[in-house]
RODREN-340960 format. One record per residue (C-alpha): residue number from 1; residue in one letter; x, y, z. Coordinates in steps of 0.2 Angstrom, whole numbers, always signed. Layout:
REM RODREN-340960
nr, rest, x, y, z
NUM, a, X, Y, Z
...
***
This chain:
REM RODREN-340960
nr, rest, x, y, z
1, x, +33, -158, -47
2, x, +33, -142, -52
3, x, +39, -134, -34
4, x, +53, -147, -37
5, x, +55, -141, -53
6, x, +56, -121, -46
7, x, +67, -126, -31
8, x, +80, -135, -44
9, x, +79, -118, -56
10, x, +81, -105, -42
11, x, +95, -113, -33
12, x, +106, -116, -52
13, x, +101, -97, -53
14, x, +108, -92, -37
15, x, +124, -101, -42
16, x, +126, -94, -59
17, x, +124, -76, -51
18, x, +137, -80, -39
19, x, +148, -87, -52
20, x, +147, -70, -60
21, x, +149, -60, -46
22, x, +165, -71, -42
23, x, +170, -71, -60
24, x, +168, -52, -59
25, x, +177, -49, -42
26, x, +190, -63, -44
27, x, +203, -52, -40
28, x, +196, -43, -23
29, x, +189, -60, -18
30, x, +208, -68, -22
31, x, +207, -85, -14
32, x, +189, -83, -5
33, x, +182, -85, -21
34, x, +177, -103, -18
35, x, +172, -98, +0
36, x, +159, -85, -9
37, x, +154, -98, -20
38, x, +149, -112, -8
39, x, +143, -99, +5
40, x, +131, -91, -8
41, x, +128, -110, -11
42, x, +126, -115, +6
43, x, +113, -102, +8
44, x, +100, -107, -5
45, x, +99, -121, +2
46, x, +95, -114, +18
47, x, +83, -105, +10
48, x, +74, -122, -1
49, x, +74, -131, +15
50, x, +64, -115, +25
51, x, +51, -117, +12
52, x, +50, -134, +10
53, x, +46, -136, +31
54, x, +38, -120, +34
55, x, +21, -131, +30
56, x, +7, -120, +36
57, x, +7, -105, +23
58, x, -8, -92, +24
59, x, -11, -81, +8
60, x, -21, -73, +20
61, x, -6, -68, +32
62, x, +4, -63, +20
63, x, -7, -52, +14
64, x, -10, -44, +30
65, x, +11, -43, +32
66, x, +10, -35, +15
67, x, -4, -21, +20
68, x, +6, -19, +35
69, x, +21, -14, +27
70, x, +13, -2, +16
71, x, +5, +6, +30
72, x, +21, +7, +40
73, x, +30, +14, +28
74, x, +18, +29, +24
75, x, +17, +31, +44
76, x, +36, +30, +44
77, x, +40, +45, +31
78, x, +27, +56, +37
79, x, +35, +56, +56
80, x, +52, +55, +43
81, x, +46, +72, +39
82, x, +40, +78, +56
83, x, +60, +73, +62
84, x, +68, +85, +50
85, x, +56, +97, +54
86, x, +59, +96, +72
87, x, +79, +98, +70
88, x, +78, +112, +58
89, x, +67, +122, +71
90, x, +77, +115, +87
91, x, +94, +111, +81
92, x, +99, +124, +65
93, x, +114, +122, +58
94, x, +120, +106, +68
95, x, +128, +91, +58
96, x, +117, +75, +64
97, x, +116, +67, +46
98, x, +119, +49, +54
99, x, +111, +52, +70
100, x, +96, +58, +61
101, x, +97, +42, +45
102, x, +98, +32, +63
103, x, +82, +38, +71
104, x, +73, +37, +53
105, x, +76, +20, +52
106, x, +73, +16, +72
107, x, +55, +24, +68
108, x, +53, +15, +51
109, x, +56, -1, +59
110, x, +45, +3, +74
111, x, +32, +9, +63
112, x, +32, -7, +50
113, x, +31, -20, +65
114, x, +19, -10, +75
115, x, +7, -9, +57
116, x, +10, -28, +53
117, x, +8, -33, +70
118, x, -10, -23, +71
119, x, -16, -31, +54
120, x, -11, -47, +56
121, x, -22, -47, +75
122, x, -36, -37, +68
123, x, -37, -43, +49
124, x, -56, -51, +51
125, x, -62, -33, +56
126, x, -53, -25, +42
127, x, -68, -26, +31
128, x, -77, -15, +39
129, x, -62, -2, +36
130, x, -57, -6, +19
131, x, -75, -10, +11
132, x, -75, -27, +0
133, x, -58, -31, +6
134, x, -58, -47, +19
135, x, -43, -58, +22
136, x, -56, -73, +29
137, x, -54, -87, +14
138, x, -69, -87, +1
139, x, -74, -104, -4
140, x, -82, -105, -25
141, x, -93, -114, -30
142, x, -102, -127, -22
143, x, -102, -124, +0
144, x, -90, -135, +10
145, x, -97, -147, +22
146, x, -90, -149, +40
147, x, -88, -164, +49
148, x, -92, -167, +65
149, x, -83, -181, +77
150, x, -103, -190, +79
151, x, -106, -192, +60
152, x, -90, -197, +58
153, x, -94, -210, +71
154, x, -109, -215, +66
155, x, -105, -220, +46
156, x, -120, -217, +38
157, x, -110, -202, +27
158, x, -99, -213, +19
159, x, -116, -224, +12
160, x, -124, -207, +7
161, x, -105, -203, -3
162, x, -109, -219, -12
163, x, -125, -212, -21
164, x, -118, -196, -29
165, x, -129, -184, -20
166, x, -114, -176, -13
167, x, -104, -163, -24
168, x, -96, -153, -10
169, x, -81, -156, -2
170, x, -81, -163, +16
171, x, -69, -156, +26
172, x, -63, -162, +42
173, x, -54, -150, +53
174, x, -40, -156, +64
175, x, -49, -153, +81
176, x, -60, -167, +75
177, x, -47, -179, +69
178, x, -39, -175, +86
179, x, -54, -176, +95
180, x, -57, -194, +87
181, x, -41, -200, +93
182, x, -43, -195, +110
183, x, -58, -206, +110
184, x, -50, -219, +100
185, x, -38, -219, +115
186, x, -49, -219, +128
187, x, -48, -230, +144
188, x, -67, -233, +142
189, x, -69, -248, +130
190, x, -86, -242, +123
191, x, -78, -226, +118
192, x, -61, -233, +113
193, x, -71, -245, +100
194, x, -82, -232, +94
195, x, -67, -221, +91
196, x, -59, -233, +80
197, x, -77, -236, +72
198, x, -74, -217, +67
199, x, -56, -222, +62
200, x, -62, -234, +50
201, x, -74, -222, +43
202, x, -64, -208, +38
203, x, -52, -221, +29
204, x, -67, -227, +19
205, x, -71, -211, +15
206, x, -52, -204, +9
207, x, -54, -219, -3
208, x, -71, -215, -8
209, x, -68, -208, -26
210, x, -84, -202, -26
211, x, -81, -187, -16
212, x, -68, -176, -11
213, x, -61, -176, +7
214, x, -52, -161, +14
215, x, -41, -159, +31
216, x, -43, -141, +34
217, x, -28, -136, +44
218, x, -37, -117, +44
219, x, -32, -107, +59
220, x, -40, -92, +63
221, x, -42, -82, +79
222, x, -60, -83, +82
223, x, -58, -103, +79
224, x, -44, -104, +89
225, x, -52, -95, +104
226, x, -67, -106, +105
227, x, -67, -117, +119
228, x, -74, -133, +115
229, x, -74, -143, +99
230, x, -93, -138, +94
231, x, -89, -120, +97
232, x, -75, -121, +84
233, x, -85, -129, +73
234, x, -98, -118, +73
235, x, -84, -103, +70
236, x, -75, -112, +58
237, x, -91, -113, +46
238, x, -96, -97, +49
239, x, -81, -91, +41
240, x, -80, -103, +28
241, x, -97, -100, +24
242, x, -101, -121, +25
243, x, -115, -131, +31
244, x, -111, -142, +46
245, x, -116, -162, +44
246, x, -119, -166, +61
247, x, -132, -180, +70
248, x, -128, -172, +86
249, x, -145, -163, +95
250, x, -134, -150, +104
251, x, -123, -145, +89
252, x, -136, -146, +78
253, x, -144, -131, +91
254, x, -130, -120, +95
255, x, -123, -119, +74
256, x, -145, -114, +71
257, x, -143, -99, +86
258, x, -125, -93, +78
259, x, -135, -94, +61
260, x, -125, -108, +51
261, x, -135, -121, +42
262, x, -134, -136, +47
263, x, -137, -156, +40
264, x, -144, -168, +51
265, x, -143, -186, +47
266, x, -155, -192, +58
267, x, -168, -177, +49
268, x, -162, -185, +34
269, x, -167, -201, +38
270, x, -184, -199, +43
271, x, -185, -189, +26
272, x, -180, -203, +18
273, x, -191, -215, +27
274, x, -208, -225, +15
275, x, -223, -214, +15
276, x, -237, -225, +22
277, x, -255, -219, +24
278, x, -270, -226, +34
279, x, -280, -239, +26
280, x, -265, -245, +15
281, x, -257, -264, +21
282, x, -240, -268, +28
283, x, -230, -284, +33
284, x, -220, -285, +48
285, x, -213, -298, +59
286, x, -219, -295, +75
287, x, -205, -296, +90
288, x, -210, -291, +106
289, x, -226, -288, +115
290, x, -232, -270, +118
291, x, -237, -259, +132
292, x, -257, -261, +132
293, x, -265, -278, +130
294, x, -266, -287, +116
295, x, -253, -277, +105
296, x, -235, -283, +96
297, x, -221, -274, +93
298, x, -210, -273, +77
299, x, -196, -266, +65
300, x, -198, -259, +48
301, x, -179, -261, +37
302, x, -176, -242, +45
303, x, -181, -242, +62
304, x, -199, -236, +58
305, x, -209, -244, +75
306, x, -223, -254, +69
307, x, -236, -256, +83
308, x, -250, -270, +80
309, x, -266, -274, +89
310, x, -272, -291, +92
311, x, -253, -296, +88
312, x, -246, -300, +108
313, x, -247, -319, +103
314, x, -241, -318, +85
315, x, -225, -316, +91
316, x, -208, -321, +79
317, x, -221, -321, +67
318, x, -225, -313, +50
319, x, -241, -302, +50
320, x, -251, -291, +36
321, x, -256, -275, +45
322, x, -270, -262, +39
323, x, -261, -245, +46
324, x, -272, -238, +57
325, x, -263, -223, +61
326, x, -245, -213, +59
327, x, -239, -204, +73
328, x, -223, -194, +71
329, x, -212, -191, +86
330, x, -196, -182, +93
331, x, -190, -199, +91
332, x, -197, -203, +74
333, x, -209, -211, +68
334, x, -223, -223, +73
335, x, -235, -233, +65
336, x, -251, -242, +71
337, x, -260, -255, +61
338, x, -271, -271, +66
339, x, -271, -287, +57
340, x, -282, -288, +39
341, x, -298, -295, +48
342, x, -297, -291, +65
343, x, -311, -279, +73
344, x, -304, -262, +81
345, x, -298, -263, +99
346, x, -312, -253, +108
347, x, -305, -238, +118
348, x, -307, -239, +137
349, x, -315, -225, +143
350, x, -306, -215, +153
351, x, -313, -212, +171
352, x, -319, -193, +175
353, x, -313, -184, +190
354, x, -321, -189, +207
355, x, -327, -205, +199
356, x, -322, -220, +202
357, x, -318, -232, +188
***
């Protein structure tokens, strides 16, 4: 509203001035006075319309631009001054007053787009020539979190912006919304449906009140000449100085090698998983039979594999365990128990080499 408000204000400006300059010059202008006035008209507009669809800004390129131009200037007078010297000592005495004001300017203009041009390219190394001065944005306050296309997929972040543990911002960069819609439109119908699973979650989470979601349209040459979409991500928090949320194994690897922190979901969940020690008693519903003899297989709520002795023909049915053991694997964790009166399984011992068993 208040853009609207600035737009409305600089364009009853621009007529008002071109009401006084017509006013003024009413009689050089004669009957091209109302030409003038709806040219001058016509033209803030124009110029309105310009900012209203030039939709990607950069404070950061314009301050580049504007370091440019300085420094173009300052290169411009100095070879300014080198000119007049050269003509005093090769040329004395000849008039080349427009000639020379044309060569001036040729060199000034040269000298502003060759300055602007460099800065604008070479603006993230301009730190180390300029010390404390960085064009790369600096994000206060809490450190933005990074979407990747898997967790986006998976859904378990929009359950965790329910609880309130989240006071960042998630961002979402456009590859990543780009890259979920390619796999929402995939030929393939496993990766079609989990494309629009990822869809659906990102809806749920712009509506999620609880958090605030950003679509980072950041471009930025290092980004941009990533290949894949890991790569960018990797660079795009790295400059942001953010925290990638991720549950992908390979991401998760390449974003510690480059130094960006990173969440994992899946680390998360096994944090989050019940604390059980040996001796202490559980009840699972047993489901399937197990590899050795004799042992049952079942679920915990998370995942958590419950392995049972004496269990194989309890199955479909509830059983108390007394955890034996907890083994914690690549692939989580695994608990071993037998039921509350049963003896141990003895161990079969294992035959020695050039024995036979």
């Amino acid at each position: 509203m208040v853009l609207w408000a600035l737009r409305g204000i600089f364009l009853v400006l621009i007529w008002a001035v071109a009401l006084v300059a017509a006013g003024k010059s009413s009689a050089d202008l004669g009957t091209s006075a109302w030409l003038w006035l709806a040219s001058t008209l016509v033209a803030g507009l124009a110029f309105v319309l310009f900012d209203i669809f030039l939709t990607r800004k950069s404070l950061a390129a314009l301050s580049g631009a504007f370091l440019g131009l300085v420094v173009g200037m300052v290169f411009a007078y100095g070879l300014g001054l080198i000119v007049d010297l050269m003509i005093e000592v090769y040329f004395p005495g000849v008039e080349t007053g427009q000639l020379v004001s044309a060569v001036k300017l040729i060199i000034g203009v040269m000298c502003c787009y060759l300055a602007i041009s460099f800065v604008l390219q070479t603006k993230d190394d301009i730190r180390f020539v300029i010390p404390y001065v960085e064009f790369a944005r600096q994000t206060r306050g809490a450190r933005p979190l990074l979407l990747d296309t898997s967790v986006i997929i998976d859904g378990r972040i929009a359950d965790i912006c329910e609880t309130h543990i989240i006071d960042s911002p998630l961002f979402i960069p456009r590859f990543v919304l780009q890259e979920l819609q390619t796999i929402a439109d995939s030929a393939d119908k496993l990766k079609r449906n989990r494309g629009r699973r990822g869809l659906d979650m990102l809806n749920k989470l712009q509506t999620n009140d609880k958090v605030e979601i950003r679509i980072s349209d950041t471009r930025l040459p290092s980004v941009e000449e990533s290949g894949d979409v890991d790569q960018k991500l990797v660079a795009l928090a790295k400059k942001l100085d953010g925290r990638i949320v991720t549950n992908d194994y390979n991401l998760n690897k390449i974003a510690q090698i480059r130094g960006v922190d990173v969440i994992n979901i899946n680390d998360l969940a096994n944090a989050l998983k019940p604390v059980v020690m040996p001796g202490e008693t559980m009840t699972v519903r047993i489901i399937k039979p197990g590899e050795e003899p004799g042992q049952g297989v079942g679920y915990l709520e998370d995942g958590t594999m419950v392995v049972a002795e004496n269990s194989r023909e309890r199955i479909n049915e509830e059983v108390t365990l007394t955890i034996t053991s907890v083994l914690q694997t690549s692939a989580g964790r695994m608990i071993f128990g037998r039921p509350e009166g049963s003896p141990p399984v003895p161990r079969r011992p294992r035959p020695r080499p050039g024995h036979a068993p």
